[in-house]
C-alpha positions as CSV (number, residue, x, y, z in Angstrom):
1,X,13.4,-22.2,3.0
2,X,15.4,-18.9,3.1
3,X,13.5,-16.2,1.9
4,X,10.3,-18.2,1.0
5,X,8.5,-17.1,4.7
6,X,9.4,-13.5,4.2
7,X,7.7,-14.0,0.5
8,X,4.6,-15.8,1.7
9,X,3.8,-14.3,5.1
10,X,3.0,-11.4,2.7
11,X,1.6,-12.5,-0.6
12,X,-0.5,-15.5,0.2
13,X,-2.5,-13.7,1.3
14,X,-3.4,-13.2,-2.7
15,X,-4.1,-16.8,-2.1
16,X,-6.7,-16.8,0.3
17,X,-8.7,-14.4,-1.9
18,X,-9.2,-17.1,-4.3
19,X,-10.3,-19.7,-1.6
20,X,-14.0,-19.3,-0.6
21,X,-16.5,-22.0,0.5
22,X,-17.7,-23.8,3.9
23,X,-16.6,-22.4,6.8
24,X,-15.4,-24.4,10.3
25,X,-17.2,-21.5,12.4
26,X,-19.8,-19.3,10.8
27,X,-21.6,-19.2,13.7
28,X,-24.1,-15.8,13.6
29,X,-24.6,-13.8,17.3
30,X,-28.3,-12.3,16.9
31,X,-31.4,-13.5,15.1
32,X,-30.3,-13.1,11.7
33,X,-31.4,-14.9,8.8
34,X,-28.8,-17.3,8.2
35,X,-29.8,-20.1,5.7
36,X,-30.5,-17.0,3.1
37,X,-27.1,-15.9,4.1
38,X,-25.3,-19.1,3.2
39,X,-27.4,-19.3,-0.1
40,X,-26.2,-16.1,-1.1
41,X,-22.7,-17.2,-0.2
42,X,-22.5,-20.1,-2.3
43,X,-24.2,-18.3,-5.2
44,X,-21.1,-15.9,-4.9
45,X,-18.6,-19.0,-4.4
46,X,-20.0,-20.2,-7.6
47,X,-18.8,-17.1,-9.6
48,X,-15.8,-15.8,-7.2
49,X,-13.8,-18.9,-7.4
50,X,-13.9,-19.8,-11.2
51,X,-12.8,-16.7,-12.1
52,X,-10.2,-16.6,-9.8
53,X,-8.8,-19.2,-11.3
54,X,-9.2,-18.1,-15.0
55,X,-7.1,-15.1,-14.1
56,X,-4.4,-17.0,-12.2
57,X,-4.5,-19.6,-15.5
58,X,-4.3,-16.6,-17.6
59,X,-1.2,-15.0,-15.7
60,X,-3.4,-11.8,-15.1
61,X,-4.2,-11.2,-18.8
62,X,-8.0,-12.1,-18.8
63,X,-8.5,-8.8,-17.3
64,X,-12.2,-9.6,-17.5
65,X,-12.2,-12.3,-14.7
66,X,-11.1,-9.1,-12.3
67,X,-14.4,-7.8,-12.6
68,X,-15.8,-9.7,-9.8
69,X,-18.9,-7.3,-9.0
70,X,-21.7,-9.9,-9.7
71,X,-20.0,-12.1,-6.6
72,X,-19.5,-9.1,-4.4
73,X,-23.1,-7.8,-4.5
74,X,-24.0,-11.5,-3.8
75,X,-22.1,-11.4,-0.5
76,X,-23.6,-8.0,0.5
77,X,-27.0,-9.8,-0.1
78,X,-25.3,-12.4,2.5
79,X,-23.8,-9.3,5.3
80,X,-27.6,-7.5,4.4
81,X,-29.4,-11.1,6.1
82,X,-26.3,-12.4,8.7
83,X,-23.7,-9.2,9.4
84,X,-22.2,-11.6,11.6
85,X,-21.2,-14.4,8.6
86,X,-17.7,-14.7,8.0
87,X,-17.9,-16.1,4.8
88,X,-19.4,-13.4,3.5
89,X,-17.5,-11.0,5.1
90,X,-14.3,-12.7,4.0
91,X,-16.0,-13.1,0.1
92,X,-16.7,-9.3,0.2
93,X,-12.9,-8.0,1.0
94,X,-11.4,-11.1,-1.6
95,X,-14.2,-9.7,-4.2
96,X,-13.8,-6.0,-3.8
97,X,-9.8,-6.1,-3.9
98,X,-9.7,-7.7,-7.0
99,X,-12.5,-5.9,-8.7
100,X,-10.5,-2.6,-8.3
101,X,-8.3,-4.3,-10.7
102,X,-10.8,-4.2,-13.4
103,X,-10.6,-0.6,-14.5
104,X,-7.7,-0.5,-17.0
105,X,-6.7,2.8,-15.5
106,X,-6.2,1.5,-12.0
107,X,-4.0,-1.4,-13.7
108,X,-2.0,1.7,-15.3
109,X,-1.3,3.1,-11.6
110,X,-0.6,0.5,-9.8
111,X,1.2,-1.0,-12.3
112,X,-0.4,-4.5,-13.9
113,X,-2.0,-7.3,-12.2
114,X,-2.3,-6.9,-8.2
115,X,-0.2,-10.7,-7.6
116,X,0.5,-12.2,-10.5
117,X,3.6,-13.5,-11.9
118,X,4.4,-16.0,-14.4
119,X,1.8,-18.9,-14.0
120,X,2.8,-22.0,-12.0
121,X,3.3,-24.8,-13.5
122,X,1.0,-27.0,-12.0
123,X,-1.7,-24.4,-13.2
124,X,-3.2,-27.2,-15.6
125,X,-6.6,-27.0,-13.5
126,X,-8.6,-24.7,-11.6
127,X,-7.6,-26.1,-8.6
128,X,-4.2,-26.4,-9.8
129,X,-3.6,-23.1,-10.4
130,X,-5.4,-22.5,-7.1
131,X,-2.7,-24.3,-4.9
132,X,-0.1,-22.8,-7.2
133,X,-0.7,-19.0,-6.9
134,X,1.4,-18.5,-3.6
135,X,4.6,-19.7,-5.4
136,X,3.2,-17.7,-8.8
137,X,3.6,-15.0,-6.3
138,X,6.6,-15.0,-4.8
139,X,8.7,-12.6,-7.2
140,X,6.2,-10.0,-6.0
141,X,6.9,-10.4,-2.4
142,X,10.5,-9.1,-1.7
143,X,9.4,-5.6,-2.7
144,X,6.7,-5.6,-0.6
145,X,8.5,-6.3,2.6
146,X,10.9,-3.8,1.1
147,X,8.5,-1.3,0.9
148,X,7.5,-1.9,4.4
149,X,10.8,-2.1,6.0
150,X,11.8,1.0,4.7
151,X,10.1,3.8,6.9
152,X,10.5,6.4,4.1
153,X,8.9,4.3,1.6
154,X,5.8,6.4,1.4
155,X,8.2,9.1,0.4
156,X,9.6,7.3,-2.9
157,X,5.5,6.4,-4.1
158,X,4.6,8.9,-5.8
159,X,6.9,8.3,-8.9
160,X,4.7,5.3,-9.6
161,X,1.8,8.0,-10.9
162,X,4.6,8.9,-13.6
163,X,4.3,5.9,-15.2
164,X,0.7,6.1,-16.4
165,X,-0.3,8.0,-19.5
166,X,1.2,11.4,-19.4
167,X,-1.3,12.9,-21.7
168,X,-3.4,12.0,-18.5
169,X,-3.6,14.7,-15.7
170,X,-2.1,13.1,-12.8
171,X,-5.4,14.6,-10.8
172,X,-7.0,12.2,-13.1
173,X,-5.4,9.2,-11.7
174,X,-5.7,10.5,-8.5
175,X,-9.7,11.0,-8.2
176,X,-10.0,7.0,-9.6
177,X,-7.8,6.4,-6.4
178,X,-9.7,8.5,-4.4
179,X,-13.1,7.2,-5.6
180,X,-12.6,3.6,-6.6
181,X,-9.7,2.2,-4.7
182,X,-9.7,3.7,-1.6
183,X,-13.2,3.6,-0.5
184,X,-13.1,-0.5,-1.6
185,X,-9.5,-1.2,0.5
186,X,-11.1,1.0,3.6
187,X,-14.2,-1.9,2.9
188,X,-12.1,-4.7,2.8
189,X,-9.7,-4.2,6.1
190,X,-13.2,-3.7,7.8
191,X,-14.4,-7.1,6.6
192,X,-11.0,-8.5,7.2
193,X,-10.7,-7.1,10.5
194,X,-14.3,-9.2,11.6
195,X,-12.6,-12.2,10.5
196,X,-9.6,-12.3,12.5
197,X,-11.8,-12.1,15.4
198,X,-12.2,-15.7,15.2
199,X,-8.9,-17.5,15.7
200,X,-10.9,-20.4,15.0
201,X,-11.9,-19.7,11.4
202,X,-11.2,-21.6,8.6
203,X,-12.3,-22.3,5.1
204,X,-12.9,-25.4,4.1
205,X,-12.6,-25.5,0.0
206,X,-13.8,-28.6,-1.5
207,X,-12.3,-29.9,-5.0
208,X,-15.5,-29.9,-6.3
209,X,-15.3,-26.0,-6.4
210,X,-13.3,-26.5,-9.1
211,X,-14.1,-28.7,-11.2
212,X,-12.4,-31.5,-9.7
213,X,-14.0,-35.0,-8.5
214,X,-11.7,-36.1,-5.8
215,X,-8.7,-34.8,-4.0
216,X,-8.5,-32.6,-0.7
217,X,-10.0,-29.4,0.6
218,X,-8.1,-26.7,0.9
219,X,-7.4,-25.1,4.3
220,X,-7.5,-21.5,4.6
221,X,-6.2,-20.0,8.3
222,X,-5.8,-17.0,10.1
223,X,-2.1,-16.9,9.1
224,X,-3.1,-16.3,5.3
225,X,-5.7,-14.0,6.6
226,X,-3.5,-11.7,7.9
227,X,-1.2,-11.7,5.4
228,X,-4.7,-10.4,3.5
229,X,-5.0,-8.1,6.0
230,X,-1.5,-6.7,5.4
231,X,-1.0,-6.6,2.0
232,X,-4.6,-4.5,1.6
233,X,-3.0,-2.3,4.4
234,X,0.1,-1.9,2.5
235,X,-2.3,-1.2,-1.0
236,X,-4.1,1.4,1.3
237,X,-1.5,3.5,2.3
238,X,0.2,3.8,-0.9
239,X,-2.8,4.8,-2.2
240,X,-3.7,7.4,0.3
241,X,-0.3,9.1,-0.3
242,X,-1.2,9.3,-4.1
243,X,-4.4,11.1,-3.2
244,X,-2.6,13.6,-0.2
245,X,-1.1,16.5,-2.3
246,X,-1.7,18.3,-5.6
247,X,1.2,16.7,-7.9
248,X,-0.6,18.3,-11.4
249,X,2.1,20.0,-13.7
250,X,2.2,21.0,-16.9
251,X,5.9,21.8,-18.4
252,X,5.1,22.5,-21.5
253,X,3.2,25.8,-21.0
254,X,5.5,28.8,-19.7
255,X,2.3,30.4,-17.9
256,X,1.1,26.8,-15.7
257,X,4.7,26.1,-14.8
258,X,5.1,30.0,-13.9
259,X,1.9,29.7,-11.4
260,X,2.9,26.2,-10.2
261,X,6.0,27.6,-8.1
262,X,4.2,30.4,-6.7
263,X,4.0,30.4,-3.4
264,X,0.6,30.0,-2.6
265,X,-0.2,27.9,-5.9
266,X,-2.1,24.5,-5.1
267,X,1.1,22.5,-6.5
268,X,3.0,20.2,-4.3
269,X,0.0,21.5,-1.3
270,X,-2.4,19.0,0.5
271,X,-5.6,18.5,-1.5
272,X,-9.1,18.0,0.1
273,X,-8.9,15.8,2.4
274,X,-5.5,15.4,2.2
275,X,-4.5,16.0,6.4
276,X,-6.8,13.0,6.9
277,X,-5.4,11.0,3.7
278,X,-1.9,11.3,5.7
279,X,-2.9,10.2,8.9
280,X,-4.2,7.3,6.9
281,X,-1.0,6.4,5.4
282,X,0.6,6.3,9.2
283,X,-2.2,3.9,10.2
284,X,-2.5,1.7,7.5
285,X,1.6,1.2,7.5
286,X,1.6,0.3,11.6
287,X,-1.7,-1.9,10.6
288,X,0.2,-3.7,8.2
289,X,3.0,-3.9,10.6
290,X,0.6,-5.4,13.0
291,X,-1.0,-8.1,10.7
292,X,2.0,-9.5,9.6
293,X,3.7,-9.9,13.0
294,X,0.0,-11.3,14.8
295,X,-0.3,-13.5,11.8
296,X,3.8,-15.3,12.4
297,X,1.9,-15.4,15.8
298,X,-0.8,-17.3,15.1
299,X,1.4,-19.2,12.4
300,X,3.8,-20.3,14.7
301,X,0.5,-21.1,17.4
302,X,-1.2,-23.6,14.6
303,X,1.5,-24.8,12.9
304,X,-0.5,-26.6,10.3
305,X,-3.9,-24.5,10.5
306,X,-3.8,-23.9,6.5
307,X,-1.7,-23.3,3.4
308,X,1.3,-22.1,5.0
309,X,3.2,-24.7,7.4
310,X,5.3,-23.8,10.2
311,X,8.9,-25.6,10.1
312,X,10.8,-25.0,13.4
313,X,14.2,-24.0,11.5
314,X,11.8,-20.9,10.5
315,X,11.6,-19.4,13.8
316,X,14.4,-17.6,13.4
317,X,13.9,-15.7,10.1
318,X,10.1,-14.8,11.7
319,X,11.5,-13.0,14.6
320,X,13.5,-11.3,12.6
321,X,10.8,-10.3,10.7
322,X,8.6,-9.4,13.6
323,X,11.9,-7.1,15.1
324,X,11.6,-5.4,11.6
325,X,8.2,-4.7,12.3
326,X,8.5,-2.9,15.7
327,X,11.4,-1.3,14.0
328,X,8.8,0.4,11.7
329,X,6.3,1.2,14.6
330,X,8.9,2.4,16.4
331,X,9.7,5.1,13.9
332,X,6.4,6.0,12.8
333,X,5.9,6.6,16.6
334,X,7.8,9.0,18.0
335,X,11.3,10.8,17.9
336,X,14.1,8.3,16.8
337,X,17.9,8.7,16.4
338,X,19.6,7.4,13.0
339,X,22.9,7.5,11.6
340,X,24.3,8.2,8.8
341,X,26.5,10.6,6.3
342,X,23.9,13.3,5.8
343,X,26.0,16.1,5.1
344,X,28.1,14.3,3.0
345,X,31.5,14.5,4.4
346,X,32.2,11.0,4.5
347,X,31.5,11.1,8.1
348,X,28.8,8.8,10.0
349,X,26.4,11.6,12.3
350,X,23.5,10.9,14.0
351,X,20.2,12.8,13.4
352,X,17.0,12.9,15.6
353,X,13.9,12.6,13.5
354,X,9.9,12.1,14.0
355,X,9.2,11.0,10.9
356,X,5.6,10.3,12.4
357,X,5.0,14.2,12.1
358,X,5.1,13.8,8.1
359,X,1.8,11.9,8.7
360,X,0.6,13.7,11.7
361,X,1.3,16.9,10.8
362,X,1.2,17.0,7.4
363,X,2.6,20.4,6.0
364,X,0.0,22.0,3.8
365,X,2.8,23.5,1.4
366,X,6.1,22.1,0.8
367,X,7.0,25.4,-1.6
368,X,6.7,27.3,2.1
369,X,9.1,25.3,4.0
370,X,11.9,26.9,1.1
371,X,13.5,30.2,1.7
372,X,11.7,33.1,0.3
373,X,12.0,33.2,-3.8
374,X,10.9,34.8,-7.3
375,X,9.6,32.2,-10.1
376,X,11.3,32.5,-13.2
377,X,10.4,30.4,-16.7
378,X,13.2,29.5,-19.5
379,X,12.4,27.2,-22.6
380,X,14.1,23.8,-22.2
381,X,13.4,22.2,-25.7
382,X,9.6,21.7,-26.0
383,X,9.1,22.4,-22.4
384,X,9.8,25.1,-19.8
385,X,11.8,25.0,-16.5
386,X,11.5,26.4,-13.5
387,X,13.7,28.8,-12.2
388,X,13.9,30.0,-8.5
389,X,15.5,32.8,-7.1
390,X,16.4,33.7,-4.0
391,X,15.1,37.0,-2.8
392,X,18.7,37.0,0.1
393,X,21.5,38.7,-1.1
394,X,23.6,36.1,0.2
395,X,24.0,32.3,1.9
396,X,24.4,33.9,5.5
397,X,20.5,35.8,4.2
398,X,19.1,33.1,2.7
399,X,17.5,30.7,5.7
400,X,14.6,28.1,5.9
401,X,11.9,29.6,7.6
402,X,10.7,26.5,9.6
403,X,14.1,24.2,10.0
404,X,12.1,21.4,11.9
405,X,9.7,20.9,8.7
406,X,6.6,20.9,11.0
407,X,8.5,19.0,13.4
408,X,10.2,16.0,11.7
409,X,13.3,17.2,12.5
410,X,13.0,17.6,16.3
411,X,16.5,18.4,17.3
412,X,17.0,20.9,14.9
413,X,15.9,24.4,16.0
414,X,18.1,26.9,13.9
415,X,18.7,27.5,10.1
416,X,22.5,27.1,10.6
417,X,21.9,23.3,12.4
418,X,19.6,22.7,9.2
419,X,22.4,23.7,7.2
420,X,25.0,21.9,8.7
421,X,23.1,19.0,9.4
422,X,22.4,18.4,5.5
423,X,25.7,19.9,4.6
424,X,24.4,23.3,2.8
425,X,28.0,24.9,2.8
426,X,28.4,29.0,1.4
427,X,31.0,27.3,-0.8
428,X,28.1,25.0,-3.3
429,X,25.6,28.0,-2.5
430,X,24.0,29.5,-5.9
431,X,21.1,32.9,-5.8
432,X,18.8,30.4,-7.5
433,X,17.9,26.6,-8.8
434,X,16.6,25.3,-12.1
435,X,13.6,22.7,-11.8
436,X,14.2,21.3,-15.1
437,X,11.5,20.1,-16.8
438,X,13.6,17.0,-18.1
C-alpha cells in the first residue's frame, strides 16, 4: 500500500463529511427531546448528502453544492432539542467546513476546492462517487502530512495570501478568515471533539441515501473521524497564522512603503487578537498531531470498524507516522537541539531552539528584533523599494537588540553567538539592505 495510509489517515477524513445517516449509538444523557432531534437530522441528511455528491461528481466546480447552510441550520435545530446527538453534532462540523468553501473569496485563499481532485472514476452515481472520494483525494494528502511534519510549516503560510487578487488588500482576505473561517473550524473541532467520545460510534449510510435501491451501507468509524478531526485542525492553524500579524503593503506608493518600515508602523506587527491567534496555531498543530496518531490507534484497535481497513503489513508505516508525530509535539514543546549548516560553511552545527516560543510568545514587532535603522524609498519601475540603513557606523556597532528573538533561540545570549551562529561575517556586511518591491 505504500504511501496510501499516510494519504488516507489524513484526507478521508473529507470522506466522512459526505457520509451522514443512522447512527449505531446516538444515545442522549438528559431528558432531551430526541425524536424531534432525529427528524431534524434526517431533514438535513436529505440535503447534506446529495450535494455532497454533486460536488464530488462535479470535481469541485459546482461551487453551489458548497453552500450547505440550509442542512447546517437543520442540525442546530437537532443540537437546540438533543445537545447530546451525535448525528447532529457530526452533520454540523461536515456542514460548516464545507460551507466555508462557498464564498468565492475563501476559495481564492485557500486555494480551490477544500479535497477535491480529479473525479474517480467510479463517480457514475451518487453513491459512487461517495465511495470514491478518498482515492479522488489522495493527490491532496502528501502535502498535508508535509505541512505537518515540517515544524516550521506555519512559517512558509503566509505566501498563500499572495496568491489571491492583488488589487485586494491582504487585510481583506484576512477579516473573511478572521470572521468566516475561523469562527466555523473553532465550531467544528468542538462538534468533532463530542464525537470521538464515543469509540463506539458509527454511521450507518444506507444506499437509499443516494439514490440507489440495493447495495451496502456505508461504515463510517472513529478512524475517519479523526482524520476529520485533524485535517480541520490543520485548516485552523493555517488560518489563525493568516489572521496573527498585519501583512498589508502597498509598493507602489513611495509615502505607504516609507511608513511601513518605520519602526513602530503596524506592518509585519501582531493585529488584534493576534497573541491569542498564535497560541492557536501551537494548539491546533499538536491537536492535529494528536488526532491523527489516536485515530492509527483506534484503526489498528477495529481493524475493520469503517472505510479504511487495517492490513497488518501497515503497521510499520503507522508507527512511523505516529514517531513523526511526537517528533512535532516534541518541538512545539520545549527547547530542542537540531543540526544543520546554518552559517553556511559547509559544516554540520547543532543549534538549540524553542520554536514553541514563536507561538507562546509571539513578538509584537518583527521590524524591532532588527538593529536600529533609517527608512529610505527609491523607484523600482512602477513601484518603490525599501531601503534600510543602519544607524552603526560599522559591523562590530551594528548588533540585534534581542538575539534570542523572544526566546526561540534559547542558547543564544549575545549578538556575536547570533552572528556566528547564522554566519553574519564583517566580510558580506553592507550599512544597509534593499527590500525590493519585486
Amino acid at each position: 500500500m505504500g504511501k496510501l495510509k499516510i494519504s488516507i489517515l489524513i484526507l478521508s477524513g473529507f470522506a466522512i463529511m459526505m457520509l451522514s445517516g443512522c447512527s449505531k449509538n446516538n444515545t442522549a444523557t438528559g431528558p432531551h427531546d430526541q425524536q424531534t432531534a432525529k427528524q431534524r437530522v434526517d431533514q438535513a441528511n436529505q440535503i447534506f448528502i446529495p450535494k455532497l455528491a454533486e460536488m464530488v461528481i462535479s470535481n469541485g466546480q459546482d461551487t453551489a453544492s458548497f453552500n450547505m447552510s440550509a442542512a447546517t441550520s437543520l442540525y442546530q435545530e437537532a443540537l437546540n432539542a438533543d445537545p447530546d446527538n451525535l448525528d447532529a453534532n457530526f452533520g454540523m462540523a461536515a456542514t460548516e467546513f464545507f460551507t466555508i468553501f462557498s464564498n468565492p473569496s475563501i476559495r481564492t485563499v485557500i486555494g480551490g476546492n477544500p479535497a477535491l481532485s480529479p473525479a474517480p472514476s467510479s463517480a457514475f452515481s451518487k453513491k459512487g462517487a461517495i465511495t470514491g472520494l478518498s482515492s479522488s483525494i489522495l493527490s491532496r494528502s502528501k502535502s498535508m502530512i508535509a505541512l505537518l511534519r515540517d515544524p516550521l510549516f506555519p512559517l512558509r503560510i503566509y505566501k498563500s495570501l499572495s496568491a489571491g487578487d492583488t488589487t485586494v488588500a491582504l487585510s481583506d482576505y484576512q477579516g473573511i478568515i478572521e470572521t468566516v473561517v475561523l469562527p466555523a473550524l473553532s465550531d467544528a473541532i468542538t462538534h468533532l471533539n463530542v464525537v470521538v467520545q464515543h469509540s463506539d460510534y458509527i454511521f450507518y449510510i444506507p444506499p437509499q441515501q443516494l439514490g440507489e435501491n440495493s447495495g451496502d451501507s456505508i461504515r463510517i468509524g472513529l478512524t475517519e473521524i479523526y482524520a476529520l478531526l485533524a485535517t480541520c485542525q490543520i485548516v485552523d492553524a493555517t488560518g489563525s497564522l493568516l489572521v496573527s500579524y498585519n501583512v498589508d503593503y502597498d509598493a507602489t506608493d513611495s509615502s505607504a512603503v516609507d511608513q511601513a518600515w518605520q519602526t513602530n508602523s503596524a506592518f509585519l506587527a501582531l493585529r488584534t487578537n493576534g497573541a491569542q491567534r498564535m497560541k492557536d496555531v501551537k494548539t491546533n498543530i499538536i491537536g492535529a498531531a494528536n488526532s491523527i496518531q489516536n485515530g492509527i490507534t483506534f484503526l489498528i484497535q477495529h481493524p475493520s470498524n469503517g472505510i479504511i481497513i487495517y492490513r497488518t503489513e501497515d503497521g510499520p508505516e503507522l508507527t512511523d507516522i505516529k514517531n513523526a508525530m511526537d517528533s512535532v509535539k516534541q518541538f512545539l514543546s520545549g527547547p530542542v537541539t537540531v543540526s544543520g549548516d546554518f552559517n553556511n560553511t559547509g559544516v554540520q552545527t547543532t543549534l538549540t531552539i524553542n520554536l514553541g516560543k514563536l507561538f507562546d510568545n509571539a513578538i509584537p514587532n518583527f521590524k524591532q528584533k532588527l538593529p536600529s535603522y533609517t527608512v529610505g524609498v527609491q523607484k523600482d519601475g512602477d513601484a518603490y523599494d525599501a531601503i534600510l540603513t543602519w544607524q552603526a557606523a560599522s559591523f562590530s556597532t551594528w548588533t540585534f537588540p534581542d538575539p534570542t528573538f523572544n526566546g526561540i533561540f534559547p542558547g543564544i545570549t549575545t549578538d556575536a553567538q547570533f552572528k556566528q551562529a547564522f554566519g553574519i561575517t564583517a566580510a558580506s556586511w553592507m550599512p544597509y539592505v534593499i527590500i525590493s518591491a519585486n
